[in-house]
C-alpha positions as a Markdown table, in Angstrom:
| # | Residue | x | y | z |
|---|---|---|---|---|
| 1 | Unk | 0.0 | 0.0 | 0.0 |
| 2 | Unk | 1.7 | 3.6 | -0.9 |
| 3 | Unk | 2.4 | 5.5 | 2.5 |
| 4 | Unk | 2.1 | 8.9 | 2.1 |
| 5 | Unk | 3.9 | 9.8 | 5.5 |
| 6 | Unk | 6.9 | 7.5 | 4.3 |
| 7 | Unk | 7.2 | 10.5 | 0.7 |
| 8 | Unk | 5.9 | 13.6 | 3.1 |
| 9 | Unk | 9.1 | 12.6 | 5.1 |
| 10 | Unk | 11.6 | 12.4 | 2.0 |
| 11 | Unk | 10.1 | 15.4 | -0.4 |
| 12 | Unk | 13.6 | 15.1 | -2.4 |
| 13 | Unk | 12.5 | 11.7 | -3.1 |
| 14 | Unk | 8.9 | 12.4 | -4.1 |
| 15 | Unk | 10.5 | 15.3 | -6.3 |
| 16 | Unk | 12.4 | 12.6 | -7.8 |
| 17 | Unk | 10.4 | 10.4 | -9.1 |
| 18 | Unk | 7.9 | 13.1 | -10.2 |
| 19 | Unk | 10.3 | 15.0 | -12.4 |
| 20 | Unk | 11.9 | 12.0 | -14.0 |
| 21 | Unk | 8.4 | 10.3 | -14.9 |
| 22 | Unk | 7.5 | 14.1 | -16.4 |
| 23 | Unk | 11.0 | 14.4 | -18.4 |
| 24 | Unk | 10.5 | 10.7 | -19.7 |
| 25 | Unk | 6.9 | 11.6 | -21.2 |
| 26 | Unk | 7.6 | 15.0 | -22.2 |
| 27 | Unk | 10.9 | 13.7 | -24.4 |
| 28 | Unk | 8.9 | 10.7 | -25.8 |
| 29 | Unk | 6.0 | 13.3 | -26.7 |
| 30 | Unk | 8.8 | 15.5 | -27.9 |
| 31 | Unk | 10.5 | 13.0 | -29.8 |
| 32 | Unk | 7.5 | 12.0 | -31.1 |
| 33 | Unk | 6.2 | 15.8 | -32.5 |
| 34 | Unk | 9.7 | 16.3 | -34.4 |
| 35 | Unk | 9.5 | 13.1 | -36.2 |
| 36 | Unk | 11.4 | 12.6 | -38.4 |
| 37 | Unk | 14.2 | 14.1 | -37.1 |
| 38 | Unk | 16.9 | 11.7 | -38.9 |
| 39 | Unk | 17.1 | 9.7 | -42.6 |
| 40 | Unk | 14.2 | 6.8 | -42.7 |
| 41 | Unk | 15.5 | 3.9 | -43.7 |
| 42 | Unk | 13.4 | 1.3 | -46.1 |
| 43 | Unk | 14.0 | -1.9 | -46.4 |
| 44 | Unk | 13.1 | -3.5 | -49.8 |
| 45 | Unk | 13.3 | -7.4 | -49.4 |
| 46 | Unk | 13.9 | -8.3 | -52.8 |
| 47 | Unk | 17.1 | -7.8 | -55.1 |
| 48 | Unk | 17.4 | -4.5 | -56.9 |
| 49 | Unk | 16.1 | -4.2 | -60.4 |
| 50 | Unk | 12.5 | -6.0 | -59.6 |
| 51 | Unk | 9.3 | -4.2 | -59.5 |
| 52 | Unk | 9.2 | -4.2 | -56.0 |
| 53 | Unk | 12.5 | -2.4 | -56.0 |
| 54 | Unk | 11.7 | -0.3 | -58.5 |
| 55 | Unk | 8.5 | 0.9 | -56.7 |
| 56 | Unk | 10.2 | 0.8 | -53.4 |
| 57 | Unk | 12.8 | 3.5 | -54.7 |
| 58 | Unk | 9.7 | 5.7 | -56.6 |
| 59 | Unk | 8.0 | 5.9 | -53.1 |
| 60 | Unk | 11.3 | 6.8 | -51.2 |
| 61 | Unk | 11.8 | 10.0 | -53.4 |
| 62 | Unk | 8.3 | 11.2 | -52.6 |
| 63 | Unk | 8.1 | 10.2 | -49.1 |
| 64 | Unk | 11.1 | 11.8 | -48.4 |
| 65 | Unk | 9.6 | 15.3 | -49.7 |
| 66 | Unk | 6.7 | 15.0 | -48.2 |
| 67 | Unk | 8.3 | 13.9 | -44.7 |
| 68 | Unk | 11.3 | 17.0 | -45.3 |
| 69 | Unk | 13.6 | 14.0 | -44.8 |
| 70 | Unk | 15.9 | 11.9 | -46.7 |
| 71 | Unk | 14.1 | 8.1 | -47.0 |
| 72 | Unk | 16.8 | 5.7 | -48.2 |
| 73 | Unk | 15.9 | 2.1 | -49.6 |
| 74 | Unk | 18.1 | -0.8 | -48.5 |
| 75 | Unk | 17.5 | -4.1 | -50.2 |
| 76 | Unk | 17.2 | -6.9 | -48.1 |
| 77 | Unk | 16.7 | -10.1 | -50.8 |
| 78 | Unk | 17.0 | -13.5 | -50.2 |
| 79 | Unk | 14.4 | -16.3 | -48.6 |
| 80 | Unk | 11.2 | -15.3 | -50.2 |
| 81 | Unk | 11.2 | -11.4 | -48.4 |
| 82 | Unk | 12.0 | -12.8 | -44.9 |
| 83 | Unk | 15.4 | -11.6 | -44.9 |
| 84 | Unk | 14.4 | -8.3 | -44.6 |
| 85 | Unk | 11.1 | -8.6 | -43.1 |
| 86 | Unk | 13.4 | -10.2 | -40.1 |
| 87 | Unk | 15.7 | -6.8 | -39.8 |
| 88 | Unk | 12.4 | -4.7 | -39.7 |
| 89 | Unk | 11.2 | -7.0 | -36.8 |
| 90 | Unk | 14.3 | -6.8 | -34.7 |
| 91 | Unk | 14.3 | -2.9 | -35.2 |
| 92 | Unk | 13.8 | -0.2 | -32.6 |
| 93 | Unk | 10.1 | 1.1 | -33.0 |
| 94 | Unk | 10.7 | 4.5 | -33.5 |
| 95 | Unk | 9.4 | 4.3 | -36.8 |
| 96 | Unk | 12.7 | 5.1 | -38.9 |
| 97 | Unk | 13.4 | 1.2 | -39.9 |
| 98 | Unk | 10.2 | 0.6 | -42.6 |
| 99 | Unk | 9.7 | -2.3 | -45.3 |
| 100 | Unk | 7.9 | -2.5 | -47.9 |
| 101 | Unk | 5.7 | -5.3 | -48.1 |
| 102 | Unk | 3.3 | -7.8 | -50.3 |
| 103 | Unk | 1.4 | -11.1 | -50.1 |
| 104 | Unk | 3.7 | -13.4 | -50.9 |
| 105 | Unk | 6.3 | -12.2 | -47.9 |
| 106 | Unk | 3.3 | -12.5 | -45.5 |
| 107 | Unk | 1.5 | -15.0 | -46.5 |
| 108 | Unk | 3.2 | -17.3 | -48.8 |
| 109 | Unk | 6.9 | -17.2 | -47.3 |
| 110 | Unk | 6.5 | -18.1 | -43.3 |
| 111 | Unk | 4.4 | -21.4 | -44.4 |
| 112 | Unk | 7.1 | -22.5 | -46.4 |
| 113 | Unk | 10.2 | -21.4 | -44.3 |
| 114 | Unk | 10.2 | -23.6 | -41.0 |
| 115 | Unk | 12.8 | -21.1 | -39.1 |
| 116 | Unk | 11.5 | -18.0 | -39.1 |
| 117 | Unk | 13.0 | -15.7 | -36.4 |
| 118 | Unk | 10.1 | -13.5 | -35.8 |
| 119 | Unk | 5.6 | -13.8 | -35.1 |
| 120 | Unk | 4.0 | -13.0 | -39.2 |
| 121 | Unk | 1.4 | -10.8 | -37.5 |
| 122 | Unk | 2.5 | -9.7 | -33.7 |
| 123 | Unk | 6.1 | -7.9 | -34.8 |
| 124 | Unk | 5.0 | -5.6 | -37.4 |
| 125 | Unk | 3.4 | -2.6 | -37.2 |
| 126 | Unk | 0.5 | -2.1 | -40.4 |
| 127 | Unk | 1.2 | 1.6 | -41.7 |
| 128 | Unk | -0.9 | 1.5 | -44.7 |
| 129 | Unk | -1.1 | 0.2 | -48.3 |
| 130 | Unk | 0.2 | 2.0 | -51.5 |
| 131 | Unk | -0.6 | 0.2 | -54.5 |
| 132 | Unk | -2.7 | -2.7 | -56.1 |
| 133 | Unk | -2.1 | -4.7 | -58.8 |
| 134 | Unk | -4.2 | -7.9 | -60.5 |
| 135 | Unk | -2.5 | -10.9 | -61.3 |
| 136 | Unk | -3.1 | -11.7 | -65.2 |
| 137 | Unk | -2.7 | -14.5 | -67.5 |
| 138 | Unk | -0.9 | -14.0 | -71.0 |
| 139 | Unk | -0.3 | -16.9 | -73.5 |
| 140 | Unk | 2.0 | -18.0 | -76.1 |
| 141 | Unk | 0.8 | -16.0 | -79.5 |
| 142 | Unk | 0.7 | -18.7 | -81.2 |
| 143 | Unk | -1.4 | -20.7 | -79.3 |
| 144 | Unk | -4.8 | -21.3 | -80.5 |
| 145 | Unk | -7.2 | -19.4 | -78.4 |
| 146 | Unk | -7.9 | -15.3 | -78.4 |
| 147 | Unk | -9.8 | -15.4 | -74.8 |
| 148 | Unk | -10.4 | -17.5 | -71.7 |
| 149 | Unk | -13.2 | -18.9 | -72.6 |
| 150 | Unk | -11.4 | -20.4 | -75.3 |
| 151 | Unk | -8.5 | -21.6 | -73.5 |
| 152 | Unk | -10.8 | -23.4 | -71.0 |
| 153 | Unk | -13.0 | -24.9 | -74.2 |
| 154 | Unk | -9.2 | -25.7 | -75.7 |
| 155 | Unk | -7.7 | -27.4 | -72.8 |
| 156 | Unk | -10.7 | -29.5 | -72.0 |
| 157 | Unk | -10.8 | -30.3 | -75.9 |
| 158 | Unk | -8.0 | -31.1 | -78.5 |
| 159 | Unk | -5.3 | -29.7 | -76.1 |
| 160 | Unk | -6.1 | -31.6 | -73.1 |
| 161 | Unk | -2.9 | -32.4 | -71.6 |
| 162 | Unk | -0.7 | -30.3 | -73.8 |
| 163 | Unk | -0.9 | -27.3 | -71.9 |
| 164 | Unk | 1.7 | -25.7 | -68.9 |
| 165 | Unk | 2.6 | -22.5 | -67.3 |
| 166 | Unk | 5.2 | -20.8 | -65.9 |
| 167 | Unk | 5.7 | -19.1 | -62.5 |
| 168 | Unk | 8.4 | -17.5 | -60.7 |
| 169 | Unk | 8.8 | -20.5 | -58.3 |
| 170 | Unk | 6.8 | -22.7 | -55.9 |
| 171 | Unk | 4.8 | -20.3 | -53.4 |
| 172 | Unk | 4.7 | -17.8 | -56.0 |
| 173 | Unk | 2.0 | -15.7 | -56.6 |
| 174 | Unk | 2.4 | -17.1 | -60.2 |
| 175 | Unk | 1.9 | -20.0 | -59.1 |
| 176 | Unk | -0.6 | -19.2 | -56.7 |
| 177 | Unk | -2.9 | -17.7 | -59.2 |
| 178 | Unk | -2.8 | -20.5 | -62.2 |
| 179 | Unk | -4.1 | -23.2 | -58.9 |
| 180 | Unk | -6.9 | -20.9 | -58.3 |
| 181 | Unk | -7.6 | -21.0 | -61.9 |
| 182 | Unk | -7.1 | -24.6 | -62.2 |
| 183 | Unk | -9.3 | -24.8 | -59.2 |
| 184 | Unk | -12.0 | -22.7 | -60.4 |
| 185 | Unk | -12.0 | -24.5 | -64.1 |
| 186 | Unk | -11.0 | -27.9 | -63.6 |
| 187 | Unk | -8.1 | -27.5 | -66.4 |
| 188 | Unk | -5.2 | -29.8 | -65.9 |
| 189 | Unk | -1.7 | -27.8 | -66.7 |
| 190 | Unk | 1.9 | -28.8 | -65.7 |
| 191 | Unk | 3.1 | -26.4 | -63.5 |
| 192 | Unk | 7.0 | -25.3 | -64.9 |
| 193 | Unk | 8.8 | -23.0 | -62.3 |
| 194 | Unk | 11.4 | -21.0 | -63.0 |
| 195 | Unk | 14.1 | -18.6 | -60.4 |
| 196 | Unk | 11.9 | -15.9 | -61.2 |
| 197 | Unk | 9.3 | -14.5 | -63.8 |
| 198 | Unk | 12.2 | -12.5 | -65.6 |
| 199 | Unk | 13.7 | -16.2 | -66.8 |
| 200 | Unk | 10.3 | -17.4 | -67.7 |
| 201 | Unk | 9.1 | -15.1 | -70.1 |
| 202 | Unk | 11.3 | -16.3 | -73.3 |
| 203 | Unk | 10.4 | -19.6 | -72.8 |
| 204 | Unk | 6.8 | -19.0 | -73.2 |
| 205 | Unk | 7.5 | -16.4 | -75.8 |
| 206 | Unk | 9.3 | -19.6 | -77.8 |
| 207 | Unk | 6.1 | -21.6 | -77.1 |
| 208 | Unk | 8.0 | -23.9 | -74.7 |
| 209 | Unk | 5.8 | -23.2 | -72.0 |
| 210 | Unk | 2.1 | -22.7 | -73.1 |
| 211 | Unk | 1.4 | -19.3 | -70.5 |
| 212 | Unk | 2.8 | -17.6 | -67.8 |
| 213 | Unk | 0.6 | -15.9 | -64.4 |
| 214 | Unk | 2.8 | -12.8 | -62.8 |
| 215 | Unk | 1.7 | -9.5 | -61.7 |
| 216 | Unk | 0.8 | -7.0 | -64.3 |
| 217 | Unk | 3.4 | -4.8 | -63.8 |
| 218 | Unk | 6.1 | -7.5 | -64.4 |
| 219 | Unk | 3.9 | -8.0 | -67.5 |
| 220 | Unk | 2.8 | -5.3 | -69.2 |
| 221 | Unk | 6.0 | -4.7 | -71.2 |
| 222 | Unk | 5.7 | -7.9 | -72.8 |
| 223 | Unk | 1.8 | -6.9 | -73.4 |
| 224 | Unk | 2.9 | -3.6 | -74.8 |
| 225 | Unk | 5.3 | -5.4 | -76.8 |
| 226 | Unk | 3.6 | -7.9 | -78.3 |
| 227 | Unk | 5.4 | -10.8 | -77.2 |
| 228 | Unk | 2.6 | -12.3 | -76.0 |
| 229 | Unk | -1.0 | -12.2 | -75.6 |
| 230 | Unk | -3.4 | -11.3 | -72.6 |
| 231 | Unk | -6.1 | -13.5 | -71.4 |
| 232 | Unk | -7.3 | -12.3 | -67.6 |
| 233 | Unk | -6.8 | -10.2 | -65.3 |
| 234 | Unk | -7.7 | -11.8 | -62.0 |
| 235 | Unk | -9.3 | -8.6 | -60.0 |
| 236 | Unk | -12.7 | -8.1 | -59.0 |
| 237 | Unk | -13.1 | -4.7 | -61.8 |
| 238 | Unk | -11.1 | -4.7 | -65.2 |
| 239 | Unk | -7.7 | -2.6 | -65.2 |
| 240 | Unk | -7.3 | 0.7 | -66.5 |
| 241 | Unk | -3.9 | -0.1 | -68.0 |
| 242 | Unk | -5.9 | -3.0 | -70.2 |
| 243 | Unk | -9.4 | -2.3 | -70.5 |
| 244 | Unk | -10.2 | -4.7 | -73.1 |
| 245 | Unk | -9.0 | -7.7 | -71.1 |
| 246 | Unk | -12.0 | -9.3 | -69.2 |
| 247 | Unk | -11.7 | -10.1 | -65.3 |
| 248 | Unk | -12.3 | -13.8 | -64.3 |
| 249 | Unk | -16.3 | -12.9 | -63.0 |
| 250 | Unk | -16.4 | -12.0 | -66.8 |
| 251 | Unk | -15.0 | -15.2 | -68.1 |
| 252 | Unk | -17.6 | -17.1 | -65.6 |
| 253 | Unk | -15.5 | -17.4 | -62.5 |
| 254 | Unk | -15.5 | -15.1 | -60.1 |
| 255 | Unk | -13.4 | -17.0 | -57.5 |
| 256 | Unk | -10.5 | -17.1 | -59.6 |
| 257 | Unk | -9.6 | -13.6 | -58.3 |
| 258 | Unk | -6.0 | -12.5 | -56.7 |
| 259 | Unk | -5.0 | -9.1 | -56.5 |
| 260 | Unk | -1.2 | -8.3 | -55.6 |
| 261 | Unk | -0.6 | -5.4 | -53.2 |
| 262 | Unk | 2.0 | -3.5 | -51.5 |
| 263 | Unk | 2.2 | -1.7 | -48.3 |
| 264 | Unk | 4.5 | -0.2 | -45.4 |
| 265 | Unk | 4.2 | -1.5 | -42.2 |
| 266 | Unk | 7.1 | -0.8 | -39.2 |
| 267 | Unk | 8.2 | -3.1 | -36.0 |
| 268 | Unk | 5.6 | -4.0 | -33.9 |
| 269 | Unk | 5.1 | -1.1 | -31.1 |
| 270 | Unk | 5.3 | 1.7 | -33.2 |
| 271 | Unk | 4.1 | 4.7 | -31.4 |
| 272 | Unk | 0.5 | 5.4 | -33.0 |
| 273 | Unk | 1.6 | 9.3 | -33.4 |
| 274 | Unk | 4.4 | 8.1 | -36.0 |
| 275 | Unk | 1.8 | 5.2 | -37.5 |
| 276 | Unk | -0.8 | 7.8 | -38.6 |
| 277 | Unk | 1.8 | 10.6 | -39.1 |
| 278 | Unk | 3.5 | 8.1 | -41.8 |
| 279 | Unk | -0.2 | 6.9 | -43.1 |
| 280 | Unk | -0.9 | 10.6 | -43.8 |
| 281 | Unk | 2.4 | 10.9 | -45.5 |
| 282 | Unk | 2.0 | 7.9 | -47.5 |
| 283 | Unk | -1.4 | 9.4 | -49.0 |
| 284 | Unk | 0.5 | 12.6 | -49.8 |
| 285 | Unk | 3.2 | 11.2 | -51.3 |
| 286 | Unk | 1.0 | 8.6 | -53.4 |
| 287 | Unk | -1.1 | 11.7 | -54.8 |
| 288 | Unk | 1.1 | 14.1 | -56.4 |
| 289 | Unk | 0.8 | 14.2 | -60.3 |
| 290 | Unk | 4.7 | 12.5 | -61.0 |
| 291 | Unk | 3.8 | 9.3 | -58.5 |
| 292 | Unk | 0.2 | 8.5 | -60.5 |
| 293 | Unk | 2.1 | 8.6 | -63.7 |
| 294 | Unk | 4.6 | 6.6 | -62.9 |
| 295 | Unk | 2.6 | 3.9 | -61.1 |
| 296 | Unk | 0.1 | 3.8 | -64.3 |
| 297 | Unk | 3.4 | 3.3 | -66.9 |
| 298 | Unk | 3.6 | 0.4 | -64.1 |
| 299 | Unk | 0.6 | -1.1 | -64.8 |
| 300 | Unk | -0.5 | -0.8 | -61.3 |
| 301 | Unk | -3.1 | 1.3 | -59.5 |
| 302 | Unk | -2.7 | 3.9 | -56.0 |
| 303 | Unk | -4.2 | 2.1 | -53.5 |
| 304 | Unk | -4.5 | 3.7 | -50.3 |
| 305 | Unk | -6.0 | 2.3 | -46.7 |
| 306 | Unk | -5.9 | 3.0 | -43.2 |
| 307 | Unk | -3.3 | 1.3 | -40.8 |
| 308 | Unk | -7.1 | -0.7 | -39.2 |
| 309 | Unk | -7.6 | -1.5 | -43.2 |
| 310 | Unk | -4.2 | -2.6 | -44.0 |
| 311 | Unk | -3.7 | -4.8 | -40.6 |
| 312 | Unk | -7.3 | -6.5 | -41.3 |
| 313 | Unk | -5.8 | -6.8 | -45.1 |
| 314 | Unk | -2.9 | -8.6 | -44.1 |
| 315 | Unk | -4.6 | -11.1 | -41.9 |
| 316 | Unk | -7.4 | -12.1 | -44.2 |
| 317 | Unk | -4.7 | -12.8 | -47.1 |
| 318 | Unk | -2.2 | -15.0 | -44.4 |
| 319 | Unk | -5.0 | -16.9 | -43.6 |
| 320 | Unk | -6.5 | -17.2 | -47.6 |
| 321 | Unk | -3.7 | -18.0 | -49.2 |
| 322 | Unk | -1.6 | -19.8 | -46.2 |
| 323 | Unk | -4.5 | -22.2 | -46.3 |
| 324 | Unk | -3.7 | -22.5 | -50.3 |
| 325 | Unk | -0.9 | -23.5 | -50.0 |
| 326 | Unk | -1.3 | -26.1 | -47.6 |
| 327 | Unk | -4.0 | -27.3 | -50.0 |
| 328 | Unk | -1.4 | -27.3 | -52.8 |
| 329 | Unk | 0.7 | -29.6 | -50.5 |
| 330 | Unk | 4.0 | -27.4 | -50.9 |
| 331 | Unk | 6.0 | -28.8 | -48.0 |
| 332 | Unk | 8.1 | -26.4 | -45.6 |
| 333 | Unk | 11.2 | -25.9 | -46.5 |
């Protein structure tokens, strides 16, 4: 029980501890307000030269106006994202250690990785989401078929059998996407994976591999191209970037749907101050006139949520697709 009497005799003490609980509060509040007061750093967990890399470093140079502070991207690659996602965890929460984030890091990566050094969900902070992307199917040109419809009448007809697609490796959201659409159509494909999408691509260009599933904006310069021909995009609304190409609930199945995100999200503890003062600077920096252009010659769209959104985001996809790919029987590895 506190005894007054005991502190009334020592006021030094009571003094004390008064003035150093004040100072602590008053410098975290302080610290807090001036944020940032330092470079932020970003941690990209992919290998340079990739979309993600490429979109990490577009976002830096806009943050970092908007924030009046240098935001410098680190790449972190190597074990599916959870190389880097593993510095972000282990970093102080004072909100200048970020990473840039997607489904197959979250979801995808920790069922397949037995030794994971950090909790998916309890050591990250959700700061908010920046763009969205559909998967999409493109084809060899020269195979016979001009939409989905077709391909599905085609590969339960005279090409039963015959066809395959690519991905960029088990787990991948490549390869993700063409068992939902297996799922969805009954089709039977041979699944070929490749060391990444990037390696894929001539192949089924050659007509080795019959079609390939990736994100759209490690497509859409093969679209643009003419190297090879789209079938589906595998969002709930048809993209802006391709507005001729039907969605799945077009082609008659609407739970053949995967949409590829990214987001920011921090260690787990971050100070709510620095999570909405980052979610508002994310928005800004998003919005300005050179960011939309360059995330539409991406393919992709702005996509913006709330940190409540994004954290309710990331659990409904680690527990969608985590259960896929125990479905799938890919084995830990």
């Amino acid at each position: 029980m506190f005894n007054l009497k005991r502190f009334i005799k020592f006021p030094g003490i009571v003094f004390s501890v008064v003035f150093s609980h004040v100072f602590f509060i008053s410098s975290n509040v302080l610290a807090q307000s001036e944020y940032p007061s330092k470079p932020i750093k970003l941690i990209v967990p992919y290998a340079t030269g990739g979309v993600s890399d490429t979109i990490g470093r577009v976002l830096a140079q806009s943050l970092g106006n908007v924030l009046k502070q240098a935001v410098i991207v680190e790449n972190r690659g190597g074990a599916g994202g959870t190389i880097g996602a593993a510095v972000v965890a282990k970093a102080a929460a004072d909100g200048y250690t970020l990473l840039l984030t997607s489904p197959p890091m979250i979801s995808v990566a920790p069922v397949l990785l037995k030794d994971l050094t950090y909790q998916n969900e309890d050591d990250f902070t959700a700061i908010g989401t920046i763009i969205v992307t559909p998967n999409i199917l493109v084809v060899n040109n020269n195979l016979p078929v001009k939409t989905f419809e077709d391909l599905v009448a085609y590969g339960k007809g005279s090409g039963k059998n015959n066809l395959s697609f690519a991905s960029a490796g088990p787990g991948s959201t490549g390869h993700l996407s063409g068992q939902i659409l297996l799922n969805a159509t009954g089709l039977n494909m041979v699944h070929v994976p490749y060391k990444s999408s990037g390696q894929a691509f001539p192949d089924v260009i050659s007509g080795q591999v019959s079609m390939v599933f990736d994100s759209l904006p490690s497509t859409i310069g093969f679209i643009r191209g003419g190297f090879v021909r789209p079938l589906l995009v595998m969002s709930e609304k048809r993209t802006p970037s391709l507005p001729d190409v039907k969605t799945a609930k077009e082609a008659g199945f609407p739970s053949a749907t995967m949409n590829f995100w990214m987001g920011i999200e921090g260690p787990a503890k971050l100070p709510k101050e620095i999570v909405y003062r980052l979610n508002l600077a994310l928005k800004e920096a998003m919005n300005t006139s050179e960011m939309r252009k360059q995330i539409e010659t991406l393919g992709a769209e702005i996509y913006l949520t709330s940190p409540d959104e994004f954290k309710a985001l990331r659990h409904a996809d680690i527990e969608k697709y985590g259960k896929l790919v125990k479905e799938m029987g890919l084995k830990p590895l």
